[in-house]
N, C-alpha and C positions, 0 to 999 in steps of 0.2 A: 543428529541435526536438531537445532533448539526450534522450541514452538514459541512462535510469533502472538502474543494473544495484545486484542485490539479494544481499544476502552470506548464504551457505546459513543463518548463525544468523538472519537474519532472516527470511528465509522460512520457516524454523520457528515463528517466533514470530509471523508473518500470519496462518499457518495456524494456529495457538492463539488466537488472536484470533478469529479466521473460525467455528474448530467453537464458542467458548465463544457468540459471539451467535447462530449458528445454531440453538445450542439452544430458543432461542425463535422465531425468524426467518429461514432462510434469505435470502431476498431481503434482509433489514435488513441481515445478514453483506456479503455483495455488494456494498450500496450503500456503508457505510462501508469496504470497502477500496476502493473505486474510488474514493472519495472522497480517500481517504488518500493512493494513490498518484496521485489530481491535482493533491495540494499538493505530495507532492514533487518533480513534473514542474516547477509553479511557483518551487518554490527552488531546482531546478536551472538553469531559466530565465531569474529575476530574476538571481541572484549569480553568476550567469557560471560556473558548475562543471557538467561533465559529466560523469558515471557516476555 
């Protein structure tokens, strides 16, 4: 399985993402980043690039 590695600007910007739906939703928050980061898993998967 390829590892997924995440550049500090973007985890800033997850985490802004994550607090802006959590303001309605936590769990909604959650599910769409695990969602999110299972597509990246996915296109690091299919196209043969890891990290």
């Amino acid at each position: 399985m390829p590892e997924l590695i995440i550049s500090p600007e973007a985890e800033t910007d997850l985490l802004e993402i994550w607090l802006y739906i959590a303001k309605d939703s936590p769990l909604n928050a959650d599910r769409y980043l695990d969602k999110l980061n299972d597509k990246a898993l996915n296109l690091c998967e299919f196209s043969g690039i890891e990290g």
